[in-house]
C-alpha positions as CSV (number, residue, x, y, z in Angstrom):
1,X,3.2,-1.1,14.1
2,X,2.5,-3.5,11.4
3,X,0.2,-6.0,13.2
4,X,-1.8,-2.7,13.8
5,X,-2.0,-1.7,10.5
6,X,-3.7,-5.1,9.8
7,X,-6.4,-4.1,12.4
8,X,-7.9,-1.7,9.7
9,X,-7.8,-1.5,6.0
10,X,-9.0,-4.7,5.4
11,X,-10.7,-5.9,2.7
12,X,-12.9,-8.7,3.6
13,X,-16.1,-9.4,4.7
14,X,-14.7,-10.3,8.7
15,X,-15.5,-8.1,11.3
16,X,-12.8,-5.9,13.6
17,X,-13.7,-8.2,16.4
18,X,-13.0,-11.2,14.2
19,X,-9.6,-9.6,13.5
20,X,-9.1,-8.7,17.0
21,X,-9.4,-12.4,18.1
22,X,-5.8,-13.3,15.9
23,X,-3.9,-10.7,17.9
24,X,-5.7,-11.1,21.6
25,X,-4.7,-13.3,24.5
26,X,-7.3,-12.4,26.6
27,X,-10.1,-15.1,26.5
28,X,-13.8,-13.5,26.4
29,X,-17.0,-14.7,27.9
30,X,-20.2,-13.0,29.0
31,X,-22.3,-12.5,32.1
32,X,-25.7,-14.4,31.0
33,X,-28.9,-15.8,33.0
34,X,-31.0,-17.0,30.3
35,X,-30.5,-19.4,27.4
36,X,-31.4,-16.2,25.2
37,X,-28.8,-13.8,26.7
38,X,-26.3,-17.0,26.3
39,X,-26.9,-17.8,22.7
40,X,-26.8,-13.4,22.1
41,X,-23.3,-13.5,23.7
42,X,-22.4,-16.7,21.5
43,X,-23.4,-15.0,18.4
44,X,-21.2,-12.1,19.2
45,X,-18.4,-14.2,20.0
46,X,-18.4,-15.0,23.5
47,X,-16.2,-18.1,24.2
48,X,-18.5,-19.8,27.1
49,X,-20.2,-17.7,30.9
50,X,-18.1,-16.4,33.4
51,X,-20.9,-15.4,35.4
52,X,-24.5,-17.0,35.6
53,X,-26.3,-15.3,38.1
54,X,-28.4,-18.0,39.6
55,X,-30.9,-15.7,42.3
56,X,-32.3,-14.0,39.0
57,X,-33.8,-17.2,38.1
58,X,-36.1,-17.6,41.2
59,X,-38.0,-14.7,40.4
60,X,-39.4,-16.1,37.2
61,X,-43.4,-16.7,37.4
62,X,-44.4,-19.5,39.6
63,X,-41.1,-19.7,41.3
64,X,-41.2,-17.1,43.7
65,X,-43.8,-19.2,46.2
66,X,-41.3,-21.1,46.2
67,X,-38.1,-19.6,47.4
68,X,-40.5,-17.9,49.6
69,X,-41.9,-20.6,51.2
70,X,-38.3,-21.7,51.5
71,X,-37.2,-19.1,53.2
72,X,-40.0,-19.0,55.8
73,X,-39.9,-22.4,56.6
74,X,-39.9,-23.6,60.6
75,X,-37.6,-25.9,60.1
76,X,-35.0,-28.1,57.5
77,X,-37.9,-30.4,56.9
78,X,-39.8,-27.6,55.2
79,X,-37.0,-25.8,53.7
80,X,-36.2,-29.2,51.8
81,X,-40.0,-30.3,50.4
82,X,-39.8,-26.5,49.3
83,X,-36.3,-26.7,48.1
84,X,-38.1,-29.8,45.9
85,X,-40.3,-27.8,44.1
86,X,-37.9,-25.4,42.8
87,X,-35.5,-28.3,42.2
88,X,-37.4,-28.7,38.4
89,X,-37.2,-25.0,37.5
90,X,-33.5,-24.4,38.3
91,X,-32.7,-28.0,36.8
92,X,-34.7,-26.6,33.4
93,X,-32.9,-23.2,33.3
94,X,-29.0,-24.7,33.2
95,X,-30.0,-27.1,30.6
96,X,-31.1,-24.3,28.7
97,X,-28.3,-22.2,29.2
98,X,-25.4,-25.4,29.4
99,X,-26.9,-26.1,25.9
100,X,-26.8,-22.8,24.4
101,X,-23.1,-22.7,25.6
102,X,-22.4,-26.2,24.6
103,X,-18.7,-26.6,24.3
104,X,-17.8,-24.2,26.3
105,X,-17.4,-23.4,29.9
106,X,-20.5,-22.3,31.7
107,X,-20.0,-20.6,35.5
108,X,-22.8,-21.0,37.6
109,X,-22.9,-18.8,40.5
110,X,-24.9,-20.3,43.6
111,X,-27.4,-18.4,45.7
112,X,-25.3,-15.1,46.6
113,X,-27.6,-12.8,47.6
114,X,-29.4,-12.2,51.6
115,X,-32.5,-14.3,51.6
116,X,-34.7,-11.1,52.8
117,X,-34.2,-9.8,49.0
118,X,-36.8,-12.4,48.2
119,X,-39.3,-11.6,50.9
120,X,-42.4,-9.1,50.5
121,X,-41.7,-5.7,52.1
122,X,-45.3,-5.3,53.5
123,X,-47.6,-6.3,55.8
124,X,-50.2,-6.9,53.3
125,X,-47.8,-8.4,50.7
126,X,-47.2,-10.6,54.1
127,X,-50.4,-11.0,54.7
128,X,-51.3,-12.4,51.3
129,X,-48.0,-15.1,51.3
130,X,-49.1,-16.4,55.0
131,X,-52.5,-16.9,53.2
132,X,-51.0,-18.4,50.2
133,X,-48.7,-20.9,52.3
134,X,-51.2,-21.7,54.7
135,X,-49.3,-20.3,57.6
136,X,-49.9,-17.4,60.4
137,X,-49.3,-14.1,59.2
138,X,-48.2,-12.7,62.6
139,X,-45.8,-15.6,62.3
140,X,-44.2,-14.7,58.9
141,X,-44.4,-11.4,59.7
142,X,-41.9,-12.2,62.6
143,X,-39.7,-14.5,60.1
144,X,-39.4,-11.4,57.7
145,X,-38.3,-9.0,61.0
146,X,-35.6,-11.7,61.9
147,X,-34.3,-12.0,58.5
148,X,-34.1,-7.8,57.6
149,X,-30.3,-6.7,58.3
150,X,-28.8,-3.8,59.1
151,X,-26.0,-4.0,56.7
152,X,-27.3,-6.9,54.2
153,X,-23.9,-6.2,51.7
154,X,-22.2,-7.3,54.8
155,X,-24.3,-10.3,56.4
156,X,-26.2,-13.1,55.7
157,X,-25.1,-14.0,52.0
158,X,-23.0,-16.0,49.8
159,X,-21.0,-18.7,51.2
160,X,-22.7,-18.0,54.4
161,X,-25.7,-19.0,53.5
162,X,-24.6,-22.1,51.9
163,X,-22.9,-23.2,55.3
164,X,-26.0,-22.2,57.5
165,X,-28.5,-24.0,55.0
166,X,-26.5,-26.0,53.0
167,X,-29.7,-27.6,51.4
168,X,-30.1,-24.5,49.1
169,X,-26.3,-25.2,47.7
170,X,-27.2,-29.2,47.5
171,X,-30.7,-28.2,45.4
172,X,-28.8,-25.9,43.2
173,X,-25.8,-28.3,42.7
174,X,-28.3,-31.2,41.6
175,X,-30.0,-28.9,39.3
176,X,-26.8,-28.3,37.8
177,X,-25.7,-32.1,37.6
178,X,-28.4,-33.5,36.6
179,X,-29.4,-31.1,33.6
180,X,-25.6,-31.5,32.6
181,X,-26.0,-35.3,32.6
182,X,-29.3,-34.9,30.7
183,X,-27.7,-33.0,27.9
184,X,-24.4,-35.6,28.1
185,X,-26.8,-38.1,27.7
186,X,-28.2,-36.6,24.6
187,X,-24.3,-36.3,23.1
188,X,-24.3,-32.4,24.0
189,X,-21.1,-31.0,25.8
190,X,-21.9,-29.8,29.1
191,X,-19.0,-27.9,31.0
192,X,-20.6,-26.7,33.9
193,X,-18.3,-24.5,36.8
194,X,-19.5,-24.5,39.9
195,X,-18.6,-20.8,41.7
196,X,-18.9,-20.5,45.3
197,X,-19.2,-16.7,46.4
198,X,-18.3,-14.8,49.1
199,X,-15.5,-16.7,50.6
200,X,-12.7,-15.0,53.0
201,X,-11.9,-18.1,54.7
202,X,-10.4,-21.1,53.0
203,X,-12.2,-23.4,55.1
204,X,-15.4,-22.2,53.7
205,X,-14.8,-23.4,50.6
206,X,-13.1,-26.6,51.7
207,X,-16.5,-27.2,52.8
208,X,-18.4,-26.0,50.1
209,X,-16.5,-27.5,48.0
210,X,-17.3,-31.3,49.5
211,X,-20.9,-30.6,49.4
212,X,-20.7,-29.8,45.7
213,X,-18.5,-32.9,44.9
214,X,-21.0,-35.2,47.2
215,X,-23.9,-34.2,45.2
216,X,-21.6,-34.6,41.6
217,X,-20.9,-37.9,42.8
218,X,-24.6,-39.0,43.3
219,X,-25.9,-37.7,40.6
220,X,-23.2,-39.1,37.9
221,X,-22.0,-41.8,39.6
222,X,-19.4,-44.0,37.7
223,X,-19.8,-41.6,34.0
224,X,-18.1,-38.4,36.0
225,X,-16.1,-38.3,32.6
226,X,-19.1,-37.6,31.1
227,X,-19.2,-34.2,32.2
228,X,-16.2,-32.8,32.7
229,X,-16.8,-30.0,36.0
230,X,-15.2,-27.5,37.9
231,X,-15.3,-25.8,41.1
232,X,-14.0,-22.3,42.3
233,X,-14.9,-19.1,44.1
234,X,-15.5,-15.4,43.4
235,X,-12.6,-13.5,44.9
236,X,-14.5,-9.9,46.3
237,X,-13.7,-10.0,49.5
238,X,-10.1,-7.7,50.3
239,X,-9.2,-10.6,52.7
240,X,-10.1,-13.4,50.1
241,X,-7.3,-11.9,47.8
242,X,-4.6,-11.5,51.4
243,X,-4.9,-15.4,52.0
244,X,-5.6,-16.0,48.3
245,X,-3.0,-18.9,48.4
246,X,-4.2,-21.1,51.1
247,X,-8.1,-20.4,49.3
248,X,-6.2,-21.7,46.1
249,X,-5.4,-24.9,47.6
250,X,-9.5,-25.5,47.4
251,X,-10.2,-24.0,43.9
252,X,-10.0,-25.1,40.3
253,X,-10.5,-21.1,39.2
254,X,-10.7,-18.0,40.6
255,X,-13.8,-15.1,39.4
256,X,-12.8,-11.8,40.6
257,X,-16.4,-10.3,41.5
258,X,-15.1,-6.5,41.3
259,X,-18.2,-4.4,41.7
260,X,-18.2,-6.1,45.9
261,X,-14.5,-5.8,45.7
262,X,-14.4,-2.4,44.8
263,X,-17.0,-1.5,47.4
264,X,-15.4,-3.2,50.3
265,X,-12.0,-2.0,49.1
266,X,-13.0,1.5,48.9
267,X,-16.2,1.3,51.9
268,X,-18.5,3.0,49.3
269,X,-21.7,1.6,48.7
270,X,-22.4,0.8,45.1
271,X,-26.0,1.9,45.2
272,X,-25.7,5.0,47.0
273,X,-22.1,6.3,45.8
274,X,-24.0,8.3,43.4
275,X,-24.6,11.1,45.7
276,X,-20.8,12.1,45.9
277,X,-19.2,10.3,43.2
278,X,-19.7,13.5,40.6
279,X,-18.4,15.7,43.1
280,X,-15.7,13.7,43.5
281,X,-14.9,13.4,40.0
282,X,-14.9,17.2,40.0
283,X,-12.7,18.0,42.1
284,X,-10.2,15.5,41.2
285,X,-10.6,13.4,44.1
286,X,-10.8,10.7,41.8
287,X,-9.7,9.9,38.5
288,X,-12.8,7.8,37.2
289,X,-15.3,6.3,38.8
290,X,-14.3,3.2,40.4
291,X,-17.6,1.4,39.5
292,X,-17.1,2.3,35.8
293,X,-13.4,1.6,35.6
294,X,-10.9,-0.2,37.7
295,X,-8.9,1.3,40.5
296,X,-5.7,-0.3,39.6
297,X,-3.8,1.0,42.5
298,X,-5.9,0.1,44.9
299,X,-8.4,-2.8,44.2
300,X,-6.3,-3.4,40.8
301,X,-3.2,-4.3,43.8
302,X,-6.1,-6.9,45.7
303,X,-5.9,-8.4,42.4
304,X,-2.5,-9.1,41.4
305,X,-1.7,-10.2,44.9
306,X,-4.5,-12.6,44.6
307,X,-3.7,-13.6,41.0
308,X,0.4,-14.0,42.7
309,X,-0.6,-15.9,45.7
310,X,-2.9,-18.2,43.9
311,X,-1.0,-19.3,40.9
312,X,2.1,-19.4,43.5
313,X,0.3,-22.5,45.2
314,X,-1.6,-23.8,42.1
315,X,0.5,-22.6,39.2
316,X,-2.2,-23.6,36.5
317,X,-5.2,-22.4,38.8
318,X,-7.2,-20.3,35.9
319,X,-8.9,-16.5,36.4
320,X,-10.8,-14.2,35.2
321,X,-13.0,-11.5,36.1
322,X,-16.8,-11.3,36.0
323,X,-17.6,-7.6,37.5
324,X,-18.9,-4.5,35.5
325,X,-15.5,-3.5,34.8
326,X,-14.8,-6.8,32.3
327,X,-16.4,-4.4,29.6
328,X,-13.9,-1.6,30.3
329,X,-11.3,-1.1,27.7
330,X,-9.1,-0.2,30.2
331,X,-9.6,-2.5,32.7
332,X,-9.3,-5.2,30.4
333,X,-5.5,-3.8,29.7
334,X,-5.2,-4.5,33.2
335,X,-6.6,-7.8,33.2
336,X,-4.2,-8.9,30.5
337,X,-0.8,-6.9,31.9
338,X,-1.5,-8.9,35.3
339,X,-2.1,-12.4,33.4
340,X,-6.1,-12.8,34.0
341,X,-7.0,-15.9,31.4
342,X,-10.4,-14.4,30.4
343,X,-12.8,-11.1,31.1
344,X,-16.8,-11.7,31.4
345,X,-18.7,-8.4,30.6
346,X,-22.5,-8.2,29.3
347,X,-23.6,-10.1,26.0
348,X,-23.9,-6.5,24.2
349,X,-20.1,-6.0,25.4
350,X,-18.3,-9.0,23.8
351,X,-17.3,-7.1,20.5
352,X,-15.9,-4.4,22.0
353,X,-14.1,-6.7,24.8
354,X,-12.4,-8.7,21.8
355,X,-11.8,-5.3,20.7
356,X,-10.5,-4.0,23.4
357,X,-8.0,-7.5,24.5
358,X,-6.4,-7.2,21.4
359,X,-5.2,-3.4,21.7
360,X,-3.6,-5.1,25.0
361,X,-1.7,-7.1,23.5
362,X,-0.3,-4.1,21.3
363,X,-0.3,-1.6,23.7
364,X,2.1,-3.9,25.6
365,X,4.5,-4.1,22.4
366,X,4.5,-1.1,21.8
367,X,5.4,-0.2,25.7
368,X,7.9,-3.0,25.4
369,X,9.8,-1.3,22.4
370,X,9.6,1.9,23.6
C-alpha cells in the first residue's frame, strides 16, 4: 500500500500522470494523423504513435482528385502517374508527423480501408469527377458499380488491396522513406514502423513485407543505419491471432486493431450495433459494451493466444494495442496482466492511460499479496 500512498499527497509541482510514469510498465503512445495531433499527444506524454491512420490523409484539399483518379484508372499505367501526384503530399505529411515524434517510434498504417470509401456516391458527383479527369461518365459510373461491395468490412481492403495493387503500398512506403531520410539528413531521428493491416495469412505479409523492404532499400541505399525501421501487422482478424506464430515469423511487432477484432469476434457490426447494444446491456446480456471496453473472455482470449504464439516463435517480437479500447482503464489492466509492451489511445487519452497503467501494476500487487 505504500507505493500507493505516494500516488497522492504529494507536494510538488509534477502531475499524477508524471507520478504514474515511476510505477507503470505499460509503455503509452497515441493514435495521431497530423503533426498537430502528434506534438498534442507528445505534450501530454505520449512516448511515440501506435497508430497513424494513413487513408485520413487523402482527403485533405487537393488530394482527393487524386486518389480518385487512382482508383478509376484503366489500367497500372494510370494508377501509377496518379499514384505520382499524391506521392508529394503523403511524403510531406510523415515528415511532419516523424518530426513531431522525433525520437520515438512512429507506426504508419498503410491504405486499410475499401477504395469505394473514396469514390462519389452520385451520379452527379460522378458526373462532375469524369468531367474533372477527362474521362466518360458512363464509364466511371461503371468503375464505381464494380468497386461498391456488399459487405466492404469484409472485402476488398487492407492487405488485400496491397497484393492486388501493390503500387498504392510502394507510393506510400516511399513517402515514408524518403521523408524519414529527409529528416535523417537534417540530424532528426526518424523511427518510422511500417504496419501492414488486415493479414490472416502469413504469406501475405511475407509478401508485403518484401515490397516494403525493396522500396527501403532504394530509397536509403547504403545509409539504412540512418533510419532505423520496422515492419509488422495489425492483428484483427480472429484467424490472424489462431496462426499468430507462423505470422510472427514475418513481423518485427504486432498492433492488435481491436475495434475489427471485436466485430469479427463477436459478428456485430460496429456502426450499427447501436440499435441493440442498450438492450442488451439491459438485460444483462452483456456486461459492457464490447466497443467501449474489452471482452476479455472472448476477444481478450484472441489476444493472449496471439500474444503466446507469437512471442513463442519470436520471443522479443514487441505488441501493443491501437483500438478504442487502449483508453479504457480496464482494458489497459488487461493489456498489462497479458504482457502487451505499450497501449495507443487518442492524444486527449494519454494522461489518463499513464494513469490508468500504473494502477496495473498495483492492482497486480495487491492481487499477488492477497
Amino acid at each position: 500500500m505504500a507505493d500507493a500512498r505516494r500516488l497522492v499527497g504529494r507536494g510538488d509541482s509534477r502531475t499524477d500522470a508524471d507520478w504514474a510514469d515511476e510505477f507503470r510498465q505499460l509503455g503509452v503512445r497515441t493514435n495521431a494523423d497530423t503533426p498537430e495531433d502528434a506534438a498534442r499527444a507528445r505534450a501530454f506524454g505520449a512516448e511515440g504513435i501506435g497508430l497513424c491512420r494513413t487513408e485520413h490523409m487523402f482527403f485533405g484539399e487537393g488530394r482527393i482528385k487524386y486518389i480518385r483518379a487512382m482508383i478509376m484508372a484503366a489500367d497500372e499505367s494510370e494508377r501509377r502517374e496518379a499514384l505520382e501526384k499524391l506521392l508529394p503530399f503523403q511524403r510531406e505529411d510523415f515528415e511532419g508527423i516523424l518530426e513531431a515524434m522525433e525520437g520515438r517510434p512512429v507506426t504508419i498504417r498503410l491504405l486499410d480501408p475499401p477504395l469505394h470509401e473514396f469514390i462519389p456516391a452520385t451520379d452527379e458527383e460522378i458526373e462532375e469527377l469524369a468531367a474533372e479527369l477527362g474521362k466518360d461518365a458512363d464509364e466511371l459510373k461503371e468503375r464505381a458499380a464494380e468497386l461498391r461491395e456488399t459487405n466492404p468490412m469484409l472485402g476488398h481492403r487492407g492487405c488485400r488491396l496491397g497484393i492486388t495493387y501493390p503500387e498504392v503500398y510502394e507510393m506510400q512506403a516511399r513517402a515514408i522513406f524518403e521523408a524519414a531520410k529527409k529528416l535523417a539528413d537534417r540530424g532528426v531521428d526518424a523511427r518510422p514502423e511500417v504496419m501492414i493491416p488486415l493479414v490472416g495469412e502469413p504469406q501475405e505479409l511475407s509478401i508485403l513485407r518484401e515490397l516494403v523492404e525493396k522500396v527501403a532499400a532504394d530509397v536509403l541505399g547504403d545509409d539504412t543505419d540512418a533510419v532505423p525501421f520496422h515492419i509488422g501487422t495489425m492483428i484483427e482478424i480472429p484467424r490472424a491471432a489462431i496462426v499468430a506464430d507462423e505470422i510472427a515469423e514475418h513481423a518485427d511487432f504486432f498492433s492488435f486493431g481491436t475495434n475489427d477484432l471485436t466485430q469479427m469476434a463477436y459478428g456485430f457490426s460496429r456502426d450499427d450495433a447501436g440499435s441493440f447494444i442498450k438492450e442488451y446491456l439491459k438485460r444483462g446480456i452483456l456486461r459492457k459494451d464490447p466497443f467501449q471496453s474489452l471482452d476479455k473472455r472472448g476477444v481478450g482470449a484472441l489476444v493472449q493466444m496471439a500474444v503466446d504464439k507469437g512471442r513463442l516463435a519470436k520471443p522479443d517480437l514487441h505488441m501493443g494495442i491501437c483500438g478504442e479500447h487502449g483508453g479504457d482503464p480496464e482494458s489497459i489492466y488487461f493489456c498489462h496482466r497479458v504482457g502487451l509492451d505499450y497501449v495507443s489511445c487518442s492524444p486527449y487519452r494519454v494522461p489518463v492511460a499513464r494513469l490508468a497503467a500504473a494502477h496495473a501494476v498495483l492492482r497486480a500487487r495487491i492481487r499477488g499479496i492477497m
